[in-house]
N, C-alpha and C positions, 0 to 999 in steps of 0.2 A: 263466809267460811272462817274469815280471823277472826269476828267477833264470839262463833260458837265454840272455836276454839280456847279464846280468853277466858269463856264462860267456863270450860272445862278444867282450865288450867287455876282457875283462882278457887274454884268449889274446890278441887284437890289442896291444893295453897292451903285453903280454910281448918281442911282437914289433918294435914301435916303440923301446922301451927298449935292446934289442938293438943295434939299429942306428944307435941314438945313442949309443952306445960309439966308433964311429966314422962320422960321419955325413959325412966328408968323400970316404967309400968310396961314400956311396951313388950310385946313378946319377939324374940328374934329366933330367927333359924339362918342355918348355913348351906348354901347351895354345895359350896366346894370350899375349900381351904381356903379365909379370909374374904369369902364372898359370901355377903352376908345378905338377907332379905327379912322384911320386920313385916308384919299386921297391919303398917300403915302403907307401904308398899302395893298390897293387896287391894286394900280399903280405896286407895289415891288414884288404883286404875283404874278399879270397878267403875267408879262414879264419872272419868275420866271416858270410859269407852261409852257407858251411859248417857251421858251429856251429847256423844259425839253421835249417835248410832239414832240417838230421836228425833237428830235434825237431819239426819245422813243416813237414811236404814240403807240404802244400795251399795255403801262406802266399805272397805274392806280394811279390818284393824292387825296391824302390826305391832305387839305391844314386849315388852323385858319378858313380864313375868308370865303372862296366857298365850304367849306366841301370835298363832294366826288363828286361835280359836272361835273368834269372833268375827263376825262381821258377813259381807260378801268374800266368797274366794275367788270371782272372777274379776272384780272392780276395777277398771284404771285410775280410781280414787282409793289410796291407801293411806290410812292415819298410822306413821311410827311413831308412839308413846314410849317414853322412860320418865315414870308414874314418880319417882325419888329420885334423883342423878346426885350418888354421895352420902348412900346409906350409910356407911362408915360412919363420915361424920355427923349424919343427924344421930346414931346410936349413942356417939359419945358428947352430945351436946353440943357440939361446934358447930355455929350456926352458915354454913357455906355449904348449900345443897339447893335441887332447885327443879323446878317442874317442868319437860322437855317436850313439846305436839309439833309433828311437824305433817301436815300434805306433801305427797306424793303422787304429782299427777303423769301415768305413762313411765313412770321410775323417775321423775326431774322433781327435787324438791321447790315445790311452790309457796307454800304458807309455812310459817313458822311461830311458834311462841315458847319462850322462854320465862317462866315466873319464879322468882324467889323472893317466897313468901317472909321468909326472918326480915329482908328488906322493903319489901314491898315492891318491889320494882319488876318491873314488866318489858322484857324486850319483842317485839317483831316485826316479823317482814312477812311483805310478798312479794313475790320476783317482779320485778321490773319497775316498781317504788317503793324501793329505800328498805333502811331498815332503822326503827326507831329502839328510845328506853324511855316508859313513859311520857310517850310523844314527843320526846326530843329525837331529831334525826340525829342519826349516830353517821360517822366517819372513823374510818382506821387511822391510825398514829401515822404524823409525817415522818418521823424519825427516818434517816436513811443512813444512821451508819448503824453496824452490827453492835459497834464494843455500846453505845451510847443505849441497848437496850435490855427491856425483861421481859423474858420468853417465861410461858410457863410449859408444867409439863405433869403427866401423869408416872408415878413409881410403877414399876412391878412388882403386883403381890401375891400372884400364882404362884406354885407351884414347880409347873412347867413352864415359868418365863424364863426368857433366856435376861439374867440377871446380868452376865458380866458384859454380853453387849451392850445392856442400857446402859453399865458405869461409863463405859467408852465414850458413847453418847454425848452424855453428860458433862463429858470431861471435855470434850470438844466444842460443847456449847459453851463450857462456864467462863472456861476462857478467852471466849473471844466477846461476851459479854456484861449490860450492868448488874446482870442477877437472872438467876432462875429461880421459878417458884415453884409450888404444886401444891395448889389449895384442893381440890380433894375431888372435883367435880367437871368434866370434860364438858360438859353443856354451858355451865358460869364461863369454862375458861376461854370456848368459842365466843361465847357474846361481849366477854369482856379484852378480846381481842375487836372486836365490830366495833365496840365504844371509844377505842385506845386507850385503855388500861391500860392492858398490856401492849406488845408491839410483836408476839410471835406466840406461838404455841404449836408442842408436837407430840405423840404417844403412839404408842402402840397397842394390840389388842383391844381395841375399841369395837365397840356394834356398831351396827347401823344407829338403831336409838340412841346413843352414846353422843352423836354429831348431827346426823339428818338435819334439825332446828336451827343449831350454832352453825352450820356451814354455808344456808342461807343468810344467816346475820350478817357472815360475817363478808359475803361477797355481794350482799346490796347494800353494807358499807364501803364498799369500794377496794377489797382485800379480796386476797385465792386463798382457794383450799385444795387441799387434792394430798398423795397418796408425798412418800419422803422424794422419790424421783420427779415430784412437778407434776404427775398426772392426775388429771381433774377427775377420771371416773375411781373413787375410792370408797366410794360409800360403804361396802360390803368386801373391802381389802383389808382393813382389819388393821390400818398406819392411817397416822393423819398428821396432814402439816397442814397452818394456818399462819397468815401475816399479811402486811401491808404490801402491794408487790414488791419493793425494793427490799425490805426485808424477805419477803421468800423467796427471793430468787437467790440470796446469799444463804439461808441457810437450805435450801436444795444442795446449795453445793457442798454442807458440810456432812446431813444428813442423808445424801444420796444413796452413797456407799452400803448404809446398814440396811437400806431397804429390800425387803425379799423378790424387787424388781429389780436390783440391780445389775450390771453388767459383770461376767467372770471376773473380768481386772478387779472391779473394787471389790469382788465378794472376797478374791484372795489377798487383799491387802488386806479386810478387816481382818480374815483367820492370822496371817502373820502377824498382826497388830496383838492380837492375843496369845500368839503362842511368846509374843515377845515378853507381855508382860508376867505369864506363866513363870516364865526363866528369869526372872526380875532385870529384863535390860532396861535402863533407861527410857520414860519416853521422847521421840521425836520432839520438836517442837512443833508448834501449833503451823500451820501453813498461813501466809497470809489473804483473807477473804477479801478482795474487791469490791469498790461499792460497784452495784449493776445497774 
């Protein structure tokens, strides 16, 4: 099943690469305000479910852009595809975007692949042996203090995101570490949390497609995943944290609070935390986070 997988993920690759030769030809549309979907998008799953449905006709496909139109709808083999993870930046050339297949056997993600074609480089896993990049086994970052690391993260560019939460966010991660980033693509930033790139990673509004892949990476590298509260069933909660354990068990404690799981206490410190800023009082200082 990896192998048909890879098979689907690098044909897509092939194709993406293609059209980044000249990406100024592609055609794009806009789902919703700043979500964007191209030709190639389209093109990347077609061939993508394709590939997957020849070797798999009983298998039932979960994909961004064709939903569940495909496949079997009673299957306990389910393929989640996100055919482009980071249209954004392939539209403007920036080459950090990346091809997303993950198995779904009984709802437990079991296979995974991750390819990013501008690099070449190929991450996956199957549950219960490892998770490689280009056949090097991958492990998460030893790092175990907070300030000593780089979290990455996804912006909010809906709409209806709640914007001045993420600033808080933000604010509370920045300073308690070496840097945060947001290269532009939640599948790259799961796998390169699996590789220790990075040493944390968290967002909000994510799909299923968005993680499925990176979540496997990044826990048969020896890392958790799960919702801002620590909880492992998050697939479809729409919050993701990912890290090394010692690393996520410190940042659960910072990012708890903003989770739409959280408990009344922290839900009403956040709203006071923002009416405060509203009124321009001073921020607190930071609390201090204990190694776990």
């Amino acid at each position: 099943m990896i192998n048909v997988a890879i098979k689907a993920a690098r044909a897509a690759g092939s194709l993406i690469n293609r059209a980044a030769l000249d990406v100024e030809s592609v055609r794009v549309s806009q789902k919703k305000v700043n979500d964007f979907v191209t030709e190639v998008d389209h093109a990347a799953e077609k061939v993508i479910i394709e590939t997957l449905l020849t070797a798999y006709p009983g298998h039932g496909i979960w994909a961004e852009e064709s939903g569940r139109e495909h496949g079997a709808k009673d299957s306990e083999f389910v393929w989640i595809i996100d055919p482009l993870d980071g249209t954004t930046n392939f539209i403007h050339g920036l080459p950090v975007y990346c091809v997303s297949i993950a198995l779904a056997v009984k709802g437990k993600v079991e296979q995974a692949v991750i390819y990013d074609p501008s690099r070449n480089d190929l991450f996956t896993a199957t549950k219960g042996r490892g998770a490689y990049m280009n056949d090097r086994r991958l492990r998460v970052s030893k790092r175990t203090r907070l300030q000593e690391c780089l979290i990455s993260t996804g912006f909010p560019f809906r709409q209806d995101d709640d914007f001045n939460s993420y600033l808080r966010m933000m604010g509370d991660v920045m300073q308690r570490t070496a840097g945060l980033r947001r290269p532009g693509s939640a599948a790259l930033d799961l796998a390169y949390v699996a590789a220790g790139f990075t040493d944390g990673f968290f967002e909000t509004g994510l799909q299923a497609w968005d993680v499925a892949a990176g979540s496997l990476l990044v826990t048969e590298a020896g890392g958790l995943v799960g919702n801002f509260t620590g909880e492992a069933d998050f697939l479809e909660q729409h919050e993701c944290l990912a890290g090394s354990p010692r690393i996520y068990g410190q940042m659960v404690s910072i990012l708890g609070k903003y989770s739409k799981f959280a408990g009344a206490g922290d839900k009403a410190a956040v709203r006071q935390a923002a009416a405060d800023m509203r009124e321009g009082a001073p921020l607190a200082p930071a609390p201090s986070v204990a190694d776990e």
